[in-house]
C-alpha positions in Angstrom: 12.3 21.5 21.1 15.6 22.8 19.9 17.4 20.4 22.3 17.5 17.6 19.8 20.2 19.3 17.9 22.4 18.6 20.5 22.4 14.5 19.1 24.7 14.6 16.3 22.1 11.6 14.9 19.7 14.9 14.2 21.3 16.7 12.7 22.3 14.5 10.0 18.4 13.6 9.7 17.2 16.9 9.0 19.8 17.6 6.7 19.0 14.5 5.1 15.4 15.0 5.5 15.4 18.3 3.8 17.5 17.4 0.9 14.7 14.3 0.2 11.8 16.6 1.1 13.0 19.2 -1.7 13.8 16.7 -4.3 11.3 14.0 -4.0 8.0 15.9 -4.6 9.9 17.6 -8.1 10.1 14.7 -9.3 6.8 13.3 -7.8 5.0 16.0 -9.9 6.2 14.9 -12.8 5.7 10.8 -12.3 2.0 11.8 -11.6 1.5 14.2 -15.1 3.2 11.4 -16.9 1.0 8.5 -15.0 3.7 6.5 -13.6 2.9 6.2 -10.1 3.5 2.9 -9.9 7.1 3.0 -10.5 8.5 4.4 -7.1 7.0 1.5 -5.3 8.5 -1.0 -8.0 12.2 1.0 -7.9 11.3 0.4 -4.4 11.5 -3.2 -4.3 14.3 -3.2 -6.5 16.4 -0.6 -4.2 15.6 -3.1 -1.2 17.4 -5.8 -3.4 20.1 -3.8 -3.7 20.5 -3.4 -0.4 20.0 -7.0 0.6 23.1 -7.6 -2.0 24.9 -4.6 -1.0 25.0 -6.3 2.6 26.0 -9.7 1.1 28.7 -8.7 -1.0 30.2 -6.4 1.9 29.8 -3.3 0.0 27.7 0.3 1.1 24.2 -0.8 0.8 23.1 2.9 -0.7 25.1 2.5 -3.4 24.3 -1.1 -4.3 20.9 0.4 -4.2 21.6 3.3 -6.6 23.0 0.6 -8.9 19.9 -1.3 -9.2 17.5 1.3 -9.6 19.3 3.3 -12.1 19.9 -0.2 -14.2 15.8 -1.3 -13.0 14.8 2.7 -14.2 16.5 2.7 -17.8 15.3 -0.8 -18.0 11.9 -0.3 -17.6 12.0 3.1 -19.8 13.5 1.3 -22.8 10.5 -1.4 -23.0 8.2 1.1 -22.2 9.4 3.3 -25.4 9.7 0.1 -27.3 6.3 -1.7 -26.5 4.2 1.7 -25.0 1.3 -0.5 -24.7 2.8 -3.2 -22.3 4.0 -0.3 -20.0 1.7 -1.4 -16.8 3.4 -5.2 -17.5 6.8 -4.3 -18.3 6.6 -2.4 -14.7 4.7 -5.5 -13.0 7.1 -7.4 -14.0 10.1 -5.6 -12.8 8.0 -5.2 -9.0 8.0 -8.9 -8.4 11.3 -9.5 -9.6 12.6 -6.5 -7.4 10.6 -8.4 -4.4 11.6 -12.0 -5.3 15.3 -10.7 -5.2 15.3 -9.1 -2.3 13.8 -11.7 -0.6 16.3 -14.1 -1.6 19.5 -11.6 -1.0 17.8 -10.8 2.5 17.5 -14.1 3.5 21.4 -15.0 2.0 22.8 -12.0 3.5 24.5 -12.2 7.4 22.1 -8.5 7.7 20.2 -8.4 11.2 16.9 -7.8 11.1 17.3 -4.8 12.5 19.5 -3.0 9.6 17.6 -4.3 6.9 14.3 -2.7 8.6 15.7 0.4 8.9 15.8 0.3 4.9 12.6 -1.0 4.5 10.4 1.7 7.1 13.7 4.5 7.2 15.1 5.3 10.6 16.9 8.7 12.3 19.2 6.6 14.2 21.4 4.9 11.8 21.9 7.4 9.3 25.5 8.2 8.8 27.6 10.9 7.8 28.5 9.1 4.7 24.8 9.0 4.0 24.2 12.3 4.3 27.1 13.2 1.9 25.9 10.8 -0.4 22.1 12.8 -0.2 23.3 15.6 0.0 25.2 15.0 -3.4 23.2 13.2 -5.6 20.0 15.4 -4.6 22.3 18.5 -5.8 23.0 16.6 -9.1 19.1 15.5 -9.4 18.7 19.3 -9.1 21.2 20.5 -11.6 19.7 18.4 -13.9 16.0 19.0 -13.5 16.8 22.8 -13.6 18.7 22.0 -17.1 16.0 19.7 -18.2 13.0 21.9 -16.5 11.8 23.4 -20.1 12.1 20.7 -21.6 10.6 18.1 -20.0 7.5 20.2 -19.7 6.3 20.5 -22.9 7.2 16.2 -23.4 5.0 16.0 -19.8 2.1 17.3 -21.7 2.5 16.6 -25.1 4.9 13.9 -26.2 3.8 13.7 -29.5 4.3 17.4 -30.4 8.2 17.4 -28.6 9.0 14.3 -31.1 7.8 16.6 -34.2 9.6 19.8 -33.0 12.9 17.6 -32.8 13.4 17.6 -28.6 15.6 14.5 -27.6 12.5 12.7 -26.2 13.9 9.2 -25.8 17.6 10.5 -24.2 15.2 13.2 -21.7 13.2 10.2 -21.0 16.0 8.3 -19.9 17.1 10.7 -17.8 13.8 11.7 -15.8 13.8 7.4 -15.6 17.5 7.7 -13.7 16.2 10.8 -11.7 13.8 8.6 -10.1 15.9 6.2 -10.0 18.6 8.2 -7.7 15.6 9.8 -5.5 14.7 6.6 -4.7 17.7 5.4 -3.3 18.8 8.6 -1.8 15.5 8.6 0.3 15.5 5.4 1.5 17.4 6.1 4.9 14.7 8.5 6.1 11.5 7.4 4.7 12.0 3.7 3.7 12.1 2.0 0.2 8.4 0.8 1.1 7.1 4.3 1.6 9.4 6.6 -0.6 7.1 6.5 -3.4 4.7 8.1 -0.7 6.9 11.1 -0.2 6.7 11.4 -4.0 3.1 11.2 -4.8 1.0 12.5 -1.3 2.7 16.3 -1.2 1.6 16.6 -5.0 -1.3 15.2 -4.6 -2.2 17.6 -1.7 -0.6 20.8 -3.0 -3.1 20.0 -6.6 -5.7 20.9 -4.3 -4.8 24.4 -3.6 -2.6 25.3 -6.2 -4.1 26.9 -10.0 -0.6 26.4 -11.8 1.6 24.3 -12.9 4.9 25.8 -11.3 2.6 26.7 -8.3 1.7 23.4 -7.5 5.2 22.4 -7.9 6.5 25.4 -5.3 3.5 24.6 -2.7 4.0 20.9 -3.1 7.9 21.3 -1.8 6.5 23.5 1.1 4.0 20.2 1.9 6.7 18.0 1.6 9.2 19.6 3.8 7.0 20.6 6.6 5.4 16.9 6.4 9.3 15.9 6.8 10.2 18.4 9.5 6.8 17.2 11.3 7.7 13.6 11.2 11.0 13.5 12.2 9.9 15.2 15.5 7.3 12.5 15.6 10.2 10.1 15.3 12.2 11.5 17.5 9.7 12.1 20.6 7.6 8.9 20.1 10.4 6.5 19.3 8.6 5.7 15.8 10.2 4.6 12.4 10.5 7.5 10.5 8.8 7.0 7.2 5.7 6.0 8.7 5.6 9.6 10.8 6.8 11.6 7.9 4.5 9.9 5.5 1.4 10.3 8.1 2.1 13.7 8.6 1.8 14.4 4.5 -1.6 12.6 4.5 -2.7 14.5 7.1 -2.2 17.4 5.2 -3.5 16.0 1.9 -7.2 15.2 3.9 -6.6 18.9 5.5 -6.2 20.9 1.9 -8.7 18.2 0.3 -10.9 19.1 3.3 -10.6 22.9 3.0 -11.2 22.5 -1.2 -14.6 20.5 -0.7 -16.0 23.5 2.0 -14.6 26.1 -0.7 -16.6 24.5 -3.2 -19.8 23.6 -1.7 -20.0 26.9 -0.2 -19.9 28.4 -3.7 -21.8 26.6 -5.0 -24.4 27.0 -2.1 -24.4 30.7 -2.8 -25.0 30.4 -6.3 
């Protein structure tokens, strides 16, 4: 198995792949506390727009990408704090735009087929060494500033209301968690797709919540999830010649019906001795 470190294309995937895999389901825990799940699939749409212009104006597609989903995120978190009852609109509406746009830019763009997929479903192949700086980078600074935020962020996760009252900078930290999502989107896009990042966000949370009694517990076991889901699917990639968000996104929800397996026998069995 070692042998497919010998392709240079590889090893800049599992780089790549483990800086997402660590980032993404951070984030992703928070996005599910705060009921926002929705919004990686919108940022989504709006990333592949970015790209689709990023192709037509000549210029690197990942950061055209990052541009629109930071400008899409803060967007979207403005309204949402201005009109908090509109939020599942406000984020509608920003979906179809992002779709309508790229489907114009895709179709306006000289792109082949075959570069824009590997956006849209993430492919091994034709990521970079640029991208893998760029990852590398901006999931460092994504780190930096969740570790900064960490505290903070908690106690507005689980009681807004209450942080407002005690003074905490809830708009500003709300503006930034919007642009953290923002730059995880567009920094996982080359592995796992803009279609299925939200996926790699949401699923390892989801199945690590099933095992895990604590907050910062579910957070730690939902990175373990995450990485070996991403470790598991690039093989899967590699060896069956598949598009690597689909493989790394399958292997995750295999794990999720595993641990969600394993919970229901826990429970039933107590229960059944009681």
């Amino acid at each position: 198995m070692l042998e497919i470190f010998q392709f240079d294309f590889m090893q800049r995937a599992f780089i790549a792949g483990i800086s997402i895999g660590l980032i993404c389901p951070m984030i992703g825990m928070f996005i599910i506390m705060r009921r926002q799940s929705l919004i990686g699939d919108g940022l989504g749409h709006i990333a592949f727009a970015g790209v689709a212009t990023g192709w037509l104006l000549g210029i690197y597609p990942v950061m055209s990408a990052t541009i629109f989903t930071v400008a899409a995120a803060l967007g979207i978190e403005e309204l949402r704090a201005r009109r908090p009852a509109f939020g599942d609109m406000i984020l509608a509406i920003f979906f179809y735009t992002g779709m309508a746009l790229a489907v114009l830019f895709s179709s306006m763009s000289k792109a082949n087929n075959v570069n824009l997929m590997s956006y849209l479903f993430g492919s091994i192949v034709t990521v970079s060494p640029l991208d893998v700086k760029v990852i590398v980078g901006l999931a460092v600074i994504v780190l930096l500033i969740m570790r900064y935020i960490f505290k903070e962020l908690l106690f507005i996760t689980f009681d807004e209301e209450a942080a407002i009252v005690s003074g905490l900078p809830v708009k500003k930290i709300n503006l930034i968690v919007a642009l953290l999502i923002a730059l995880t989107v567009s920094i996982s896009m080359r592995i796992v797709g803009v279609l299925l990042v939200a996926a790699l966000m949401i699923v390892p949370v989801a199945a690590s919540l099933q095992i895990s009694a604590s907050f910062r517990r579910t957070i730690m076991n939902a990175i373990l999830i995450s990485e070996l889901s991403v470790v598991s699917g690039l093989l899967g990639s590699f060896y069956l010649n598949l598009a690597s968000g689909g493989t790394i996104v399958l292997s995750a929800v295999f794990l999720f019906i595993l641990l969600f397996g394993l919970r229901q026998t826990i429970f039933d069995r107590y229960h059944a001795a009681r």
